[in-house]
Z-matrix of the N, CA and C atoms (Angstrom, degrees):
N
C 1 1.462
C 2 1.532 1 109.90
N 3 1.181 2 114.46 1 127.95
C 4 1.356 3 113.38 2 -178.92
C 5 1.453 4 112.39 3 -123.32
N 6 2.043 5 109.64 4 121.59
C 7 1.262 6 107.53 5 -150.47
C 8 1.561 7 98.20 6 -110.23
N 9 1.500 8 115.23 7 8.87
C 10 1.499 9 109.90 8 -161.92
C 11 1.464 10 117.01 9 -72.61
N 12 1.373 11 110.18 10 -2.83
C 13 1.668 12 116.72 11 -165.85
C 14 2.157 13 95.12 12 -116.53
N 15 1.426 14 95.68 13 -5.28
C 16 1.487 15 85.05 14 172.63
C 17 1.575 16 123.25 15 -72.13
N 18 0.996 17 114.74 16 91.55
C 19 1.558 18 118.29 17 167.20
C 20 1.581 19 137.91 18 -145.99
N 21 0.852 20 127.91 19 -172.62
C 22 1.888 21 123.44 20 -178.98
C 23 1.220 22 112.72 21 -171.58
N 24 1.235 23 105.24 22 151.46
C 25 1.711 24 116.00 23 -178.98
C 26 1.474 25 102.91 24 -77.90
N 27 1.481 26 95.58 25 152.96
C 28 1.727 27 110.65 26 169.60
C 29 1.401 28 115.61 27 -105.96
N 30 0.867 29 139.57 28 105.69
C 31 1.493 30 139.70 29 -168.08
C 32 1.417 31 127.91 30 -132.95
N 33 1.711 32 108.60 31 12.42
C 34 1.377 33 100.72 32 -166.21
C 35 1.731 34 97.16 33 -104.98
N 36 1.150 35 133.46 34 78.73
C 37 1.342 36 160.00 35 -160.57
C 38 1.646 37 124.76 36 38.16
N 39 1.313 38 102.58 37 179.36
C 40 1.841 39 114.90 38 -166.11
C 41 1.447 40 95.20 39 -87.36
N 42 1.374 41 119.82 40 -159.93
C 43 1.079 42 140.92 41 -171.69
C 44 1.437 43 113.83 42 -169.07
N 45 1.792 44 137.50 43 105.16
C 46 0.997 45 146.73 44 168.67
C 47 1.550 46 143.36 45 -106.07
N 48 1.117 47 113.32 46 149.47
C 49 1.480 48 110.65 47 -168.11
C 50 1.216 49 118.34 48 -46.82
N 51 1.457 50 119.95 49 -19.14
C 52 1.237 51 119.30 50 -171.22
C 53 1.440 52 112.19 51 -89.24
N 54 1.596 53 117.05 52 -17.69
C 55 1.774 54 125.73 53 164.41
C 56 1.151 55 103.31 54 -57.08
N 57 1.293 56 148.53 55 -67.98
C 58 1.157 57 143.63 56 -161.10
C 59 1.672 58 125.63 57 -70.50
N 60 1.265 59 87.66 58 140.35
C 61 1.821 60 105.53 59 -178.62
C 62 1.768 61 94.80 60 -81.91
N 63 1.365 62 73.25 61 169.34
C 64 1.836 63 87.41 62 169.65
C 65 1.451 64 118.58 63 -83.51
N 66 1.186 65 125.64 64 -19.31
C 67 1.692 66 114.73 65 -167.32
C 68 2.298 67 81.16 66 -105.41
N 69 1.328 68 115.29 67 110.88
C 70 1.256 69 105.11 68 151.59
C 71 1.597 70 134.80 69 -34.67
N 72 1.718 71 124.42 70 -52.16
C 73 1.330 72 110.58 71 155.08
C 74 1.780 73 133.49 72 -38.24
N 75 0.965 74 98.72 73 -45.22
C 76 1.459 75 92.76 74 167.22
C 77 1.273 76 130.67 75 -68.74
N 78 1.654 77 142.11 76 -10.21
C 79 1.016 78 141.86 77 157.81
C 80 1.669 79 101.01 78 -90.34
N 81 1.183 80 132.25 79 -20.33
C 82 1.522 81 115.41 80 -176.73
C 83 0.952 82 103.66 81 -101.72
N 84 1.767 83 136.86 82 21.76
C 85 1.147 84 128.55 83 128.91
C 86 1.541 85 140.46 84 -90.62
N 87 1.473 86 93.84 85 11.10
C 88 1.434 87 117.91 86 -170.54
C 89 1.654 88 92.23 87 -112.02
N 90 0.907 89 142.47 88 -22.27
C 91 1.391 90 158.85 89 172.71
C 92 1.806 91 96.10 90 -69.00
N 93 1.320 92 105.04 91 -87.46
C 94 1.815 93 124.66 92 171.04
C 95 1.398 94 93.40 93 -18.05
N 96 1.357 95 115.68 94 -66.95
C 97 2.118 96 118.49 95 -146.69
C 98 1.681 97 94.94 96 -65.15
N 99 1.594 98 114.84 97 -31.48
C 100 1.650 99 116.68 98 -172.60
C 101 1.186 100 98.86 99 -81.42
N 102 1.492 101 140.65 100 -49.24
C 103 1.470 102 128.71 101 170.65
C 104 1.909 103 123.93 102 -49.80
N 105 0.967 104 101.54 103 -33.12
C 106 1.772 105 117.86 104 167.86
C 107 1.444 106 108.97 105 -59.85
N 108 1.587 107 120.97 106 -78.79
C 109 1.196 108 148.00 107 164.92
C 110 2.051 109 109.48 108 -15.79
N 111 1.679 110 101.11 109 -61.93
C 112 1.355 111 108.11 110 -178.09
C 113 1.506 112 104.97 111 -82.38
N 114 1.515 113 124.70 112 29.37
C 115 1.409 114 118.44 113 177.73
C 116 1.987 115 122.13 114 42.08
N 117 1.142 116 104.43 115 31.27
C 118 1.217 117 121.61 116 162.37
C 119 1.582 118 120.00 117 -39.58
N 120 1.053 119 153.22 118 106.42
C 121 1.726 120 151.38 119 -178.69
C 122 1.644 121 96.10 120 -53.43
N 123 1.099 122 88.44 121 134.22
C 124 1.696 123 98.44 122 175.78
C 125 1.423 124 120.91 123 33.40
N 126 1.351 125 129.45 124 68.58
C 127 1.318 126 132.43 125 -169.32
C 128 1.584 127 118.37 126 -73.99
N 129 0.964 128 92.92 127 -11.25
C 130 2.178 129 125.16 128 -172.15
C 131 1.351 130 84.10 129 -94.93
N 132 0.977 131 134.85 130 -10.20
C 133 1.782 132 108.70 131 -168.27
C 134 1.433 133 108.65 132 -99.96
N 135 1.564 134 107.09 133 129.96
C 136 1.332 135 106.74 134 -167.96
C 137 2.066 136 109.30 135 -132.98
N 138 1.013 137 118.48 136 145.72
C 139 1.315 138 115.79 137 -162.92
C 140 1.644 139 90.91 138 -94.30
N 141 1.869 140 120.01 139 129.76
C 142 1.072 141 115.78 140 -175.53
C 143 1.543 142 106.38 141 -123.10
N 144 1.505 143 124.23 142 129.38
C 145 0.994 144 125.21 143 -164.11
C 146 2.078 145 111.78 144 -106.01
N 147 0.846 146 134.87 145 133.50
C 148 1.162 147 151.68 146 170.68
C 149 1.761 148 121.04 147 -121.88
N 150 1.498 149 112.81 148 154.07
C 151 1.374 150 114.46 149 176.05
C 152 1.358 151 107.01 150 -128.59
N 153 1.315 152 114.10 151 126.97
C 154 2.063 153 112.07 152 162.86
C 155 1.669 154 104.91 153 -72.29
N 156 1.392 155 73.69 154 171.01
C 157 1.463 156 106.87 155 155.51
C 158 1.739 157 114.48 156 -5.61
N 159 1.109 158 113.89 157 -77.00
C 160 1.557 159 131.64 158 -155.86
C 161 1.513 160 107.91 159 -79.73
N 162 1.702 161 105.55 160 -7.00
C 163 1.202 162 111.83 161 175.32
C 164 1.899 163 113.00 162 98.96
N 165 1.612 164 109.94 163 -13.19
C 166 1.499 165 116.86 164 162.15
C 167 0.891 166 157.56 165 -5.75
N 168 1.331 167 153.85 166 21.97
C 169 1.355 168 135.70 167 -134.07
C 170 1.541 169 127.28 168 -44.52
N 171 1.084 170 104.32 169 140.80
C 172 1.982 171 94.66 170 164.43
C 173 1.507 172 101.94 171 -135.85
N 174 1.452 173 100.83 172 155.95
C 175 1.564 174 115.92 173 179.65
C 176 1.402 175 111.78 174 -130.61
N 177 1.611 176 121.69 175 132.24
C 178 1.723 177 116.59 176 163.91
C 179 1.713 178 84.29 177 -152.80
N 180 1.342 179 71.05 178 175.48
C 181 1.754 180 97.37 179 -164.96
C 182 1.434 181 96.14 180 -103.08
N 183 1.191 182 129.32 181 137.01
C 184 1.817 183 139.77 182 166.36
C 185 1.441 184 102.62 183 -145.65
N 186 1.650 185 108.68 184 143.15
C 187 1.559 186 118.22 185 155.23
C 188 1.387 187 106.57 186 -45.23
N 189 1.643 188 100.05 187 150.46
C 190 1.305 189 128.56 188 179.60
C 191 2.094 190 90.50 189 -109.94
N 192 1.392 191 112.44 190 126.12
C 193 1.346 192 120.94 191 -155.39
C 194 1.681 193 107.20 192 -109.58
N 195 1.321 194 101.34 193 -28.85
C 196 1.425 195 106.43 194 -170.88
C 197 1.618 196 91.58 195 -156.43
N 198 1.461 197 114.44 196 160.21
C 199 1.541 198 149.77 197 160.90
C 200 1.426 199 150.04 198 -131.77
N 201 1.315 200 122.31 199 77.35
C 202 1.299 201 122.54 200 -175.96
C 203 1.618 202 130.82 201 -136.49
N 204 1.116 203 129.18 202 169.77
C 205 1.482 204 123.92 203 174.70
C 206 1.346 205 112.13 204 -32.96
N 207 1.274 206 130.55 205 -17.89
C 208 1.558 207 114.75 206 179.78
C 209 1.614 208 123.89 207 -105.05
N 210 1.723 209 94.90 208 -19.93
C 211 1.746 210 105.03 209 161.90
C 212 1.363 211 94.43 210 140.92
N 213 1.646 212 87.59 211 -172.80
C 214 1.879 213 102.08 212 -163.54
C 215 1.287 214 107.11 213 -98.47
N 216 0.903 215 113.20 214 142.30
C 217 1.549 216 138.59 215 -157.30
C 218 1.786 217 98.75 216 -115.03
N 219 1.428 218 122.69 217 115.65
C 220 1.572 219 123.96 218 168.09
C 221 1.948 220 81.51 219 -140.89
N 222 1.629 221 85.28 220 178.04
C 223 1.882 222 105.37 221 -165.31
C 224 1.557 223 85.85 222 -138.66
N 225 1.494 224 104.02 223 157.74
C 226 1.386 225 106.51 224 -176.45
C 227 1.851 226 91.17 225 176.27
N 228 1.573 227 104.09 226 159.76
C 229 1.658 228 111.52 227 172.15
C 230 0.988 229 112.25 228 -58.86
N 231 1.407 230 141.35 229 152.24
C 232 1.302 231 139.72 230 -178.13
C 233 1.499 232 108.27 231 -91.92
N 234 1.438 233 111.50 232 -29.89
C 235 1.594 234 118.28 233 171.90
C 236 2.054 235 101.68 234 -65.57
N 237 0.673 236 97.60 235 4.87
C 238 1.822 237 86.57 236 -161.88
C 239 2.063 238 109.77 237 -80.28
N 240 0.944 239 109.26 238 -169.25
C 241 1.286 240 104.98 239 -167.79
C 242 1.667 241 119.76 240 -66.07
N 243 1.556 242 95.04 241 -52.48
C 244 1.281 243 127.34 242 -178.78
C 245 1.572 244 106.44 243 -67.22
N 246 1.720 245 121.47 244 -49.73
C 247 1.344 246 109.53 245 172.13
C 248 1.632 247 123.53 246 -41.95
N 249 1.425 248 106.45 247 -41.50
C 250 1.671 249 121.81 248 -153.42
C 251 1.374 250 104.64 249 -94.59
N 252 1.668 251 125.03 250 -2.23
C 253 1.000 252 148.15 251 -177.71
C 254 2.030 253 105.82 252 -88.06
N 255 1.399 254 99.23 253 -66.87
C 256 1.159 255 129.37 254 151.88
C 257 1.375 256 115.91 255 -17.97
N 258 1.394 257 88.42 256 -64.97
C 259 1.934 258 101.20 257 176.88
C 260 1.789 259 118.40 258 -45.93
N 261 1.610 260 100.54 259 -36.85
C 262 1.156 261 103.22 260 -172.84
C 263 1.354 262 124.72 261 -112.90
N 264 1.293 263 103.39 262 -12.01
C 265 1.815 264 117.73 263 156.69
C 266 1.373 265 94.79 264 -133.11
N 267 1.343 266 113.95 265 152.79
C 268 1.003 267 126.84 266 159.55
C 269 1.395 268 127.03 267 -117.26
N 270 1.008 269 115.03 268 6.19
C 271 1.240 270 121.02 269 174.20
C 272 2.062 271 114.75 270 -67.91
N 273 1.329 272 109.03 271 150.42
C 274 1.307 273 90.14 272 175.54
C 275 1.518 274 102.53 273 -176.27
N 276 1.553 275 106.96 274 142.90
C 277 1.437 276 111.02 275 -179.93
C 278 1.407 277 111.86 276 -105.68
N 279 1.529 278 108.48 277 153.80
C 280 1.814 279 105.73 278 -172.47
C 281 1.851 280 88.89 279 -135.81
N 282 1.007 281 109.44 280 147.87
C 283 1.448 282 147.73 281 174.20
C 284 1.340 283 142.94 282 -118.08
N 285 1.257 284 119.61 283 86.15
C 286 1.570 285 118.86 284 164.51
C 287 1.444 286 129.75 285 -83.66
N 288 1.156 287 116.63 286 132.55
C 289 1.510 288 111.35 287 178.88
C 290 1.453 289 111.29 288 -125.05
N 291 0.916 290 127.72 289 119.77
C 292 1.597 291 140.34 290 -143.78
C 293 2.187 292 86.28 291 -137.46
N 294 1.268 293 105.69 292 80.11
C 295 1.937 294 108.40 293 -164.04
C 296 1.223 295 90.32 294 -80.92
N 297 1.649 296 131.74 295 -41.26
C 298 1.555 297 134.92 296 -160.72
C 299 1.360 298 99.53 297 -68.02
N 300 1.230 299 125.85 298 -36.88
C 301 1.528 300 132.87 299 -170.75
C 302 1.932 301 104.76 300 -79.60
N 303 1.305 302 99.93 301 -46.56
C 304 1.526 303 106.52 302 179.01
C 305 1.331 304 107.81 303 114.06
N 306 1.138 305 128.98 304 14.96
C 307 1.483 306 148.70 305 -119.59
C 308 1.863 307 106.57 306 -147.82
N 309 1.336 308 89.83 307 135.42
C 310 2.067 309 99.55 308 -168.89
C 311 1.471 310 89.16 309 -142.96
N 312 1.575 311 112.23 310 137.14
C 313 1.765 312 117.44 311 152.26
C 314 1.383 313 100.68 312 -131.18
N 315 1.303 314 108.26 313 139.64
C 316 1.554 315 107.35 314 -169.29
C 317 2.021 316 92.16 315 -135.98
N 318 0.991 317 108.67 316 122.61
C 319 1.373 318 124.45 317 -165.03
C 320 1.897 319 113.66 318 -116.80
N 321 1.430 320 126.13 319 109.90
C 322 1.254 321 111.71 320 -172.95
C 323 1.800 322 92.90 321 -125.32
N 324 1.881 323 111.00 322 137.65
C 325 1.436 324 129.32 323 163.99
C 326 1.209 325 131.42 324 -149.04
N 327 1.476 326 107.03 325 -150.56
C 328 1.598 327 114.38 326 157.06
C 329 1.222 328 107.90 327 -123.84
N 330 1.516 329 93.62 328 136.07
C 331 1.724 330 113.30 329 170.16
C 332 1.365 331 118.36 330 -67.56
N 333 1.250 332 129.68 331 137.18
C 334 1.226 333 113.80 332 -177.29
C 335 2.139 334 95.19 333 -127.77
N 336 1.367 335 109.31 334 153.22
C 337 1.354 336 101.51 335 -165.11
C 338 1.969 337 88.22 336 -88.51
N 339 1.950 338 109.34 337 143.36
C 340 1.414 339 116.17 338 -178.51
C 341 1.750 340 106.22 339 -85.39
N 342 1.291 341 134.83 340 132.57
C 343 0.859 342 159.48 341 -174.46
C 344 1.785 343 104.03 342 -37.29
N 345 1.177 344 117.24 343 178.76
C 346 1.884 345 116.94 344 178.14
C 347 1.757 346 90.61 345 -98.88
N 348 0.863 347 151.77 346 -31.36
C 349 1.490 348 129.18 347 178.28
C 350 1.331 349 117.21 348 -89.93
N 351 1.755 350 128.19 349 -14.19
C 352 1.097 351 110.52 350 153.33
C 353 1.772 352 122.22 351 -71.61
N 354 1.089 353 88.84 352 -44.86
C 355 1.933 354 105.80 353 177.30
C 356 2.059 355 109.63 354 -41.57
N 357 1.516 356 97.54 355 -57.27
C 358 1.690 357 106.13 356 168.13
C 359 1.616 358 112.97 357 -64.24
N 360 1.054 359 149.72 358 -28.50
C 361 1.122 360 166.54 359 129.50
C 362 1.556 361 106.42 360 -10.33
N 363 1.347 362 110.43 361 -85.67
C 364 1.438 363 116.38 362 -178.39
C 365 1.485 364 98.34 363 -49.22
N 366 1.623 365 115.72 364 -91.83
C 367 1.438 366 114.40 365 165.03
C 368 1.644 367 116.37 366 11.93
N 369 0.298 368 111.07 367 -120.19
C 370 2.056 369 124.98 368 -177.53
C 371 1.451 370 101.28 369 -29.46
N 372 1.185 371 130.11 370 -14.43
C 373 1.848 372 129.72 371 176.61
C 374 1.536 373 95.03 372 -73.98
N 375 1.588 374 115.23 373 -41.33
C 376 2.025 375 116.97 374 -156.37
C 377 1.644 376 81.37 375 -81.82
N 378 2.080 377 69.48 376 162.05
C 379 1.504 378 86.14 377 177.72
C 380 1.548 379 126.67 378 -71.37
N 381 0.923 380 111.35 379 168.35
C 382 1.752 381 99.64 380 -173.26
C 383 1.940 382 98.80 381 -81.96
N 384 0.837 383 147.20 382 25.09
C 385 1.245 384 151.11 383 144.70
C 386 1.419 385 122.85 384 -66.10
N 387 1.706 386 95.15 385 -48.36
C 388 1.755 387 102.70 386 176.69
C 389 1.540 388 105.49 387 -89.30
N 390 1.039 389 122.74 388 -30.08
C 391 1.751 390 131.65 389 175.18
C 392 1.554 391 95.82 390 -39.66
N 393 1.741 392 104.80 391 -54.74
C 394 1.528 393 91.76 392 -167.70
C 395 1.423 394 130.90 393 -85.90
N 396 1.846 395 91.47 394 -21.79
C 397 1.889 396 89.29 395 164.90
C 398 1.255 397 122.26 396 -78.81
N 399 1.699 398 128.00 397 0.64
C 400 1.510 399 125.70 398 136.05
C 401 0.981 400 110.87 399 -38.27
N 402 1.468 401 143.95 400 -60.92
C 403 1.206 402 123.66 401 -156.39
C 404 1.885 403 109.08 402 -101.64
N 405 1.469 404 99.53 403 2.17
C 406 1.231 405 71.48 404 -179.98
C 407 1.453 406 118.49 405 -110.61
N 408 1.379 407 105.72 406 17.54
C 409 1.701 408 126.52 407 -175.29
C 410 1.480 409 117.37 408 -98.54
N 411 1.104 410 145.54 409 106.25
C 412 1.116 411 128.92 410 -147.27
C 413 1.935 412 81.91 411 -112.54
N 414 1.553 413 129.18 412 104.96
C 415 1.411 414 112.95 413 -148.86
C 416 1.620 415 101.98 414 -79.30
N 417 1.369 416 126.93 415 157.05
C 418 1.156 417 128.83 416 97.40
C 419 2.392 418 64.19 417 127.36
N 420 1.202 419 113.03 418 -3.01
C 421 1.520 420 113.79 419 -171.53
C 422 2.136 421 106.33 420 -87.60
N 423 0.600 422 84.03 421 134.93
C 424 2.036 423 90.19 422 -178.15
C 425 1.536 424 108.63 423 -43.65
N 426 1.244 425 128.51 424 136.73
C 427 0.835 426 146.85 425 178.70
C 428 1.787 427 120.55 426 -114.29
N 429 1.538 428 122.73 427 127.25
C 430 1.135 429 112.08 428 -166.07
C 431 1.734 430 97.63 429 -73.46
N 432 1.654 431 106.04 430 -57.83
C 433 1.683 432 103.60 431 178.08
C 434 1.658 433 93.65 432 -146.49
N 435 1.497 434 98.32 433 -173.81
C 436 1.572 435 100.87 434 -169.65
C 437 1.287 436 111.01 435 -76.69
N 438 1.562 437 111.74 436 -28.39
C 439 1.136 438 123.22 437 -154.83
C 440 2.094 439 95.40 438 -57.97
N 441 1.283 440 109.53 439 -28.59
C 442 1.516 441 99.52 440 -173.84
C 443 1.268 442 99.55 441 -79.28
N 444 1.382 443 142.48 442 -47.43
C 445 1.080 444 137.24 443 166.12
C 446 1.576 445 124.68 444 -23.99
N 447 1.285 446 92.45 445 -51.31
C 448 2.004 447 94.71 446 165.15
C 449 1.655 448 115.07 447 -67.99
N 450 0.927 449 106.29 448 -46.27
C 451 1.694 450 130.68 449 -172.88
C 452 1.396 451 84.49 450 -42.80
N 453 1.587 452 130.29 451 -98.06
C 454 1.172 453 115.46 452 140.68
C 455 1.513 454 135.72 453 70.33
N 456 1.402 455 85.51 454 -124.08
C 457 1.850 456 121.67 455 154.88
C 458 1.567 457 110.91 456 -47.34
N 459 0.820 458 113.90 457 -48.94
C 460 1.794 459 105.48 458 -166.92
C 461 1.725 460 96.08 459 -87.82
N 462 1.719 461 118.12 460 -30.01
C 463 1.789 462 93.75 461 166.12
C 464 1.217 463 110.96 462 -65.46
N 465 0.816 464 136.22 463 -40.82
C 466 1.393 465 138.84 464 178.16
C 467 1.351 466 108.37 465 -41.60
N 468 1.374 467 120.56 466 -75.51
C 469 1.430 468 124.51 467 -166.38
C 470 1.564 469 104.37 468 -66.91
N 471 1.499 470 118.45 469 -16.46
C 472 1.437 471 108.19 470 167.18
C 473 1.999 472 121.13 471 -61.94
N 474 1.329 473 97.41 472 -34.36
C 475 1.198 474 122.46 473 -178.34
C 476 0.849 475 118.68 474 -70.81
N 477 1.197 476 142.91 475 -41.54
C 478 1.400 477 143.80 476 177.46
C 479 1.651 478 113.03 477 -126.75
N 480 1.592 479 101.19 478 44.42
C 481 1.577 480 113.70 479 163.00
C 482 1.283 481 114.90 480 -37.56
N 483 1.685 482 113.63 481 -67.49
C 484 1.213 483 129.38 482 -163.13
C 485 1.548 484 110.01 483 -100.57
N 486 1.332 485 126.85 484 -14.22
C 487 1.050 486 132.00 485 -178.98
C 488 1.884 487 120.21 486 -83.12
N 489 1.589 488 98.99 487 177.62
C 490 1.973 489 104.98 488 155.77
C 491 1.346 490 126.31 489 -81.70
N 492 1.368 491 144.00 490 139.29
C 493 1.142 492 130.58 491 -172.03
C 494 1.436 493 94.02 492 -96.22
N 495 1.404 494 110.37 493 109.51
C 496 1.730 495 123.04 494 158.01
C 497 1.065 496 114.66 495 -7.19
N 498 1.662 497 145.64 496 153.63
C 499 1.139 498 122.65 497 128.69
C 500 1.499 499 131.35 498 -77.15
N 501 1.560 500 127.68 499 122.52
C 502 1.623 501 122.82 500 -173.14
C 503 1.335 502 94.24 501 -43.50
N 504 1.510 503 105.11 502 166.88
C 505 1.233 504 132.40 503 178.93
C 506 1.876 505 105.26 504 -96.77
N 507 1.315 506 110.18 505 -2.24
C 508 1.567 507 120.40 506 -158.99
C 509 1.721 508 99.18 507 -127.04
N 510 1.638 509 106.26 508 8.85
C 511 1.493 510 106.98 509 171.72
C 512 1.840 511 124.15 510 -125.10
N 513 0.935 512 95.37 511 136.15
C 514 1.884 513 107.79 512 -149.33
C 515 1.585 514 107.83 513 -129.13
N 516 0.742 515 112.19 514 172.56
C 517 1.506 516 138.61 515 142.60
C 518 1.238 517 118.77 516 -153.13
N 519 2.008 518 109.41 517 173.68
C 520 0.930 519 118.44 518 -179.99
C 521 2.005 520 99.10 519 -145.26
N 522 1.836 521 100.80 520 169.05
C 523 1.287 522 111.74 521 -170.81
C 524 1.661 523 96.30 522 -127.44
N 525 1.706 524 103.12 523 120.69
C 526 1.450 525 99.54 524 169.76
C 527 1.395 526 106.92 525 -76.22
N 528 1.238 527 115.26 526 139.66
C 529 1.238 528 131.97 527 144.98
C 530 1.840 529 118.35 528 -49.82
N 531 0.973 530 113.15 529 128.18
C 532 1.765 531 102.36 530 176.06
C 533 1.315 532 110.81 531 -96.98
N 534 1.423 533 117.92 532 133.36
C 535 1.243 534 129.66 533 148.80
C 536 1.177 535 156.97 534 -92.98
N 537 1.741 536 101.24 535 -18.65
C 538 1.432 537 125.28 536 -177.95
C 539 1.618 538 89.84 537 -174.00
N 540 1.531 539 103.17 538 117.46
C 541 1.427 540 118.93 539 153.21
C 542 1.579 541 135.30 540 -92.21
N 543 1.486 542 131.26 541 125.63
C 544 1.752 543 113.30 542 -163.84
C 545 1.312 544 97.55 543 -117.92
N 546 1.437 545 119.41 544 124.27
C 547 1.088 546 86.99 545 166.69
C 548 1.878 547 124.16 546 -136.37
N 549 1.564 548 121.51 547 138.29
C 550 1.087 549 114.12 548 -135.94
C 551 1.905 550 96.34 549 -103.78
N 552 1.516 551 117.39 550 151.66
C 553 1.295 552 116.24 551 156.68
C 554 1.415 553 116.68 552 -141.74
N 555 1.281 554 125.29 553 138.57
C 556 1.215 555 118.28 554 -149.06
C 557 1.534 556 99.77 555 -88.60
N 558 1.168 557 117.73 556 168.34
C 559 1.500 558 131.54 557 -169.88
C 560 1.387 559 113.27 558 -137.34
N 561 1.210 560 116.97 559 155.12
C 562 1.740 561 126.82 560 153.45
C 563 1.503 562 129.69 561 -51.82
N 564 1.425 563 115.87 562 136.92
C 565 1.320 564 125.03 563 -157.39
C 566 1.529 565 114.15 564 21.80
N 567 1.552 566 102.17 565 62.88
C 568 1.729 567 117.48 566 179.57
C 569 1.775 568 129.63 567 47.58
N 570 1.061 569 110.95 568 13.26
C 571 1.410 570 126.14 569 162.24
C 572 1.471 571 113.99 570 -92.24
N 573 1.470 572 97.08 571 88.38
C 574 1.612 573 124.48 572 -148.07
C 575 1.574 574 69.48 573 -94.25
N 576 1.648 575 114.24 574 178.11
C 577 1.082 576 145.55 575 175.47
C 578 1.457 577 123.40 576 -103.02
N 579 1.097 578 156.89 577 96.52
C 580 1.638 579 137.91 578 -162.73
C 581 1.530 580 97.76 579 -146.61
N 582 1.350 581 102.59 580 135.10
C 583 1.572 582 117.54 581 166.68
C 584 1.399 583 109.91 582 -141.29
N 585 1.187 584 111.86 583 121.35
C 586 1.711 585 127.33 584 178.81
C 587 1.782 586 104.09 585 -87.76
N 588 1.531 587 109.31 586 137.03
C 589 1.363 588 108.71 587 167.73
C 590 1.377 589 113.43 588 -112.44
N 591 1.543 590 142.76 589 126.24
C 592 1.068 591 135.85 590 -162.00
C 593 1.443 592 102.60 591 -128.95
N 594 1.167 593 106.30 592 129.41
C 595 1.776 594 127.06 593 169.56
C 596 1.262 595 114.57 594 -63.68
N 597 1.435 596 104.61 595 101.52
C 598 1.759 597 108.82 596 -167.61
C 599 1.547 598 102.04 597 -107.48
N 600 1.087 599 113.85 598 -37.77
C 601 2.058 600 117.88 599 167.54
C 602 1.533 601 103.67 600 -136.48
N 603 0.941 602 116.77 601 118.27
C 604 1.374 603 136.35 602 178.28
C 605 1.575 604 109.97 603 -8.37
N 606 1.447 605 112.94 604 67.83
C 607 1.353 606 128.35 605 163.75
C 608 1.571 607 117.30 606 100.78
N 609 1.242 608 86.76 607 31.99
C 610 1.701 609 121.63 608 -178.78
C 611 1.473 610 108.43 609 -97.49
N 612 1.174 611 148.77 610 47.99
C 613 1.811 612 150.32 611 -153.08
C 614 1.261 613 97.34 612 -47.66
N 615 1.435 614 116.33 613 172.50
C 616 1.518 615 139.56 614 157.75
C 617 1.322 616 105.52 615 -141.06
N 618 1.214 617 113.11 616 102.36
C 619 2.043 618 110.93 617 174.86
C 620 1.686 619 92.22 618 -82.22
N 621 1.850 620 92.21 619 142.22
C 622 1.424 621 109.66 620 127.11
C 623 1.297 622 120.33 621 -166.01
N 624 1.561 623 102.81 622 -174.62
C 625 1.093 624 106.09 623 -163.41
C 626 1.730 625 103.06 624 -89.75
N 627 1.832 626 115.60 625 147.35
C 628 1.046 627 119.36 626 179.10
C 629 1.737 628 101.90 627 -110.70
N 630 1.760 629 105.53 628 169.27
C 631 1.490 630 101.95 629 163.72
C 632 1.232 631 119.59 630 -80.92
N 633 1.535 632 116.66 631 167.45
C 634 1.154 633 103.99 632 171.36
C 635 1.785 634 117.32 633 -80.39
């Protein structure tokens, strides 16, 4: 396969200093509402990066759940890769790629773990379908085949036919803190657009402009 001739122009407009507000959340929710709006597939889906121990990277994709001045909010097992990762750095970068738009936000912080009444909160909003493959997924742990994985799922849903599905004690989220927001728009003959916002006093920005 030969990929060296795979490419395409970006042309569906620039991006200038003079678009942007001062608080970065507020334009990357003005970004978000146009990815929604243009029926974009999974516009919430954001690639979240973590490092172990050995210094590693890992990457998966999770909904982005909530948005505000204090950071992004996703839910996930606490046993899972990324939680236990978390545990030991906390540092962590998140990624949207919005390609139909032409459009990149690349977001780097600290995770901070979300409290038990926000966590029960979310919990009890999902449908009881996903309530129960919370509990019946133990994430990111070996699996002999799927078939137990269902096995699983359907005790579960036998169990709490008529009932509430608990919230596990092994299901969490967390809210990055932001530290530096980037954010990218693609351009003609690759003179992309990029401006980074950086947290210089606790929600104090510094724009500038990056190369492409």
């Amino acid at each position: 396969m030969d990929l060296f001739d795979i490419r395409r122009e970006y042309n569906q407009g620039g991006l200038r200093r003079k678009d942007l507000p001062e608080n970065p959340v507020e334009f990357f929710e003005h970004w978000l509402k146009q990815a929604i709006d243009a029926g974009l597939p999974d516009p919430t889906a954001m690639t979240v990066a973590t490092v172990d121990e050995d210094g590693q990277p890992f990457q998966r994709i999770v909904l982005l759940k909530h948005v505000d001045n204090d950071g992004f909010v996703f839910y996930t097992n606490l046993g899972s890769r990324k939680a236990k990762q978390l545990a030991h750095n906390a540092k962590i970068s998140l990624h949207f790629p919005w390609h139909t738009l032409e459009r990149q936000v690349h977001i780097t912080g600290t995770a901070e773990k979300l409290g038990k009444l926000e966590v029960m909160k979310y919990f009890l909003s999902r449908p009881k379908e996903s309530q129960l493959a919370a509990w019946a997924s133990h994430q990111s742990e070996r699996l002999s085949a799927r078939s137990a994985l269902e096995g699983k799922y359907m005790e579960l849903k036998k169990q709490f036919e008529k009932g509430e599905v608990p919230v596990p004690t092994f299901w969490g989220g967390f809210r990055v803190k932001i530290s530096s927001m980037e954010f990218w728009q693609g351009g003609e003959h690759r003179l992309h657009d990029r401006f980074i916002y950086q947290d210089e006093d606790h929600g104090k920005w510094e724009i500038e402009r990056l190369a492409p």
